[in-house]
N, C-alpha and C positions, 0 to 999 in steps of 0.2 A: 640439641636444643630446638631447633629450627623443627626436626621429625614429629618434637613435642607441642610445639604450639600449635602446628598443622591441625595434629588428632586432637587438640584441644579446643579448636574453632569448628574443626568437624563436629565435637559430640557436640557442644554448643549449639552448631544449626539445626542438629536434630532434633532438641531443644525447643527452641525460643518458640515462639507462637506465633503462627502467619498475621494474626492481627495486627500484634507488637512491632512487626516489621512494616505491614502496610502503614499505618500511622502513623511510623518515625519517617519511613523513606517516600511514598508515594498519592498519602490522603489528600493533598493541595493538587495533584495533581491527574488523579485518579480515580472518580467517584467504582465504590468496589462495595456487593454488600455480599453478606453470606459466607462468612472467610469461618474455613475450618482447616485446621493441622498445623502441620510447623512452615518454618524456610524451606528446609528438607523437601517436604512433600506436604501436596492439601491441594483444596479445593475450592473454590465461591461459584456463588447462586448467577451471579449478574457480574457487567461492569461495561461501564461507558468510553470508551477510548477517542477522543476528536467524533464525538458524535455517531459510533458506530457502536453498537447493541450486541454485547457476548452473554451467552451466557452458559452452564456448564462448564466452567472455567476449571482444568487442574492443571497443577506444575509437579516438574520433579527434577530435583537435582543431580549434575552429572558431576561429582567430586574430584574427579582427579584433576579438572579445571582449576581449583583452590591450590595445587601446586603452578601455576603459572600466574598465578595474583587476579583470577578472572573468578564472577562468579556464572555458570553457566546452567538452563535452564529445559528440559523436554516441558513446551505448551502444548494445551489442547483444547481447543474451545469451540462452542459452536455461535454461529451467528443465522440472521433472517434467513438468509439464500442457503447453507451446508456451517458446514465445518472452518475451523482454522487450526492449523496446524504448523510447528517450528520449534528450532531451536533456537533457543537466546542463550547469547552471552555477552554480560556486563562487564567490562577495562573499569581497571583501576580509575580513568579518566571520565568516566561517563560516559562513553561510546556503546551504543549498542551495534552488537552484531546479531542478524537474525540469518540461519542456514535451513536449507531443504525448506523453504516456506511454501504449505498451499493452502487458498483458501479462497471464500466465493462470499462477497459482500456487498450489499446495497450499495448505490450510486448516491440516494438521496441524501444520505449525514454530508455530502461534501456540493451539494448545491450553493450553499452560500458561501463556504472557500473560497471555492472555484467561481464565484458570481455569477452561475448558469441559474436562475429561477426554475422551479420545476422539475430540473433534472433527474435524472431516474433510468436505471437498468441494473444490469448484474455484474460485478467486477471479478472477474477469474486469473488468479493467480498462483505462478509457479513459478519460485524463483529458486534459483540455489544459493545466491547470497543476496545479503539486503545490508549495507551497512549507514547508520544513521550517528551522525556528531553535530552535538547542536542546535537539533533539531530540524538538521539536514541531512534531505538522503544523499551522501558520497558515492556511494558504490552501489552498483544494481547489475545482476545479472539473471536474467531469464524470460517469462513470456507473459501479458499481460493480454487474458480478450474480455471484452466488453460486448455483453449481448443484451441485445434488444432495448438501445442505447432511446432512449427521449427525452429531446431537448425540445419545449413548448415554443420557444420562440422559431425555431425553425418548422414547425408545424406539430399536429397532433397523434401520429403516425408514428411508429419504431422506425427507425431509421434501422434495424439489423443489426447484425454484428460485428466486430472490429477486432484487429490481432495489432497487437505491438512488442516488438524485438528491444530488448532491454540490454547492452551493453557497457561496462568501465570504461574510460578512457582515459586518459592524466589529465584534462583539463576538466573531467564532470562526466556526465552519462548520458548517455545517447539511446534512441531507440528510431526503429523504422516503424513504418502505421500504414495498414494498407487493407482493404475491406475482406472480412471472412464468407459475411450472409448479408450484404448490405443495400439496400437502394438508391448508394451512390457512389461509384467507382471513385474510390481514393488511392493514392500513394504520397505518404507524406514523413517527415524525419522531424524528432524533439530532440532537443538540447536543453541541458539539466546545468549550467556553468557551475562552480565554486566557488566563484563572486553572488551565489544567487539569481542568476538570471537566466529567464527561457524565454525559448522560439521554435514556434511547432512554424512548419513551413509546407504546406501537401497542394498538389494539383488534382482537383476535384471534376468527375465529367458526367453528366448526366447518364441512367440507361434506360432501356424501355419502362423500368417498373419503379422509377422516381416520381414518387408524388408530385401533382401541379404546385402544394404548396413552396415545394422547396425548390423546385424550378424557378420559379418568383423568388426566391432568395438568393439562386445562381445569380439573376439576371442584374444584382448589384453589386456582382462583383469585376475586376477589370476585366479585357474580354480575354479571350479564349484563343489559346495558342494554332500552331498549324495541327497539333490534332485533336484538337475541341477543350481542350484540359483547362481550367481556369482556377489561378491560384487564388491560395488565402494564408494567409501570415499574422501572427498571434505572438507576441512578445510581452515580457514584463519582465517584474522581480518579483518573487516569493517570500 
């Protein structure tokens, strides 16, 4: 009985119309236009995710997932900067897991998130798992860099590029942050809690080729340890 319901949800997803599915499970929540095929497998023109811009969007389903009650997902999409690419899998529960994920995305959709005005660079991503409940990321493992990073309030100049080590850990996710191509020597650690809360925490030092503007932005921070390093500390909730 059980063998037969399987194959009978199987031919079903082969089936049904990717539309049908977008507008029952995801239209409130995901502007999408362009949608051709099934669950199975298909394609859309566009689609807007928290303000990030896809487009050439396909999926294809990896079946034998539907015997462990998951539905699981090969994406491919392109965005402004390259590509994205991942597997998704959907839990009975709502959880998504996303594995093997790479991709290269504007900075700018998450300027007002993140309360940074103006923001703007390239986010380069490699992770091997990503897992989201809630609309929380839980689990994070892999390498996240940030190039040719500009924040207008700290001057009008790239500040360079930025590597950050992404980590599990039982109370939430951690990462180190420390500079790749950058014009200002950083070493710094986030905390991602469970409860919702972070705290990036880096000691930041001038080098020869740090702009005057941001020098003047050093100079309002507390002073400067025995080897010049002067922290900064950034906390909230999400």
């Amino acid at each position: 009985i059980g063998c037969g319901v399987l194959t009978a949800l199987i031919g079903l997803l082969t089936l049904v119309p990717a539309r049908v599915g977008y507008h029952t499970f995801l239209k409130a929540h995901i502007p999408v236009a362009g949608i051709e095929g099934t669950l199975w497998h298909g394609t859309a023109a566009e689609a807007s995710i928290e303000g990030v811009y896809l487009r050439d969007i396909e999926w294809s389903m990896r079946p034998l997932a539907i015997f462990t009650g998951k539905l699981s997902y090969a994406i491919s999409a392109s965005s402004v900067s390259g590509l994205v690419d991942s597997e998704v899998v959907i839990g009975s529960g709502g959880d998504i897991n996303l594995s093997q994920v790479t991709a290269a995305v504007p900075l700018y959709p998450f300027a007002g998130a993140l309360g940074i005005p103006g923001l703007n660079g390239v986010a380069q991503l490699r992770f091997e798992r990503i897992k989201i409940a809630d609309g929380l990321a839980t689990a994070a493992d892999g390498t996240l860099n940030i190039v040719n990073l500009i924040i207008p309030r700290l001057g009008r100049e790239s500040l360079g590029s930025y590597t950050a080590e992404f980590h599990t850990q039982n109370n939430g996710i951690s990462a180190s942050v420390e500079d790749s191509d950058a014009v200002i020597d950083i070493a710094g650690s986030l905390q991602l809690s469970s409860d919702r809360s972070y705290a990036f925490i880096a000691q930041l030092i001038a080098i020869p080729n740090t702009p005057q503007s941001l020098r003047q932005q050093l100079s309002y921070l507390p002073p400067a340890n025995e080897r010049g390093q002067q922290e900064i500390r950034l906390e909230g909730r999400l």
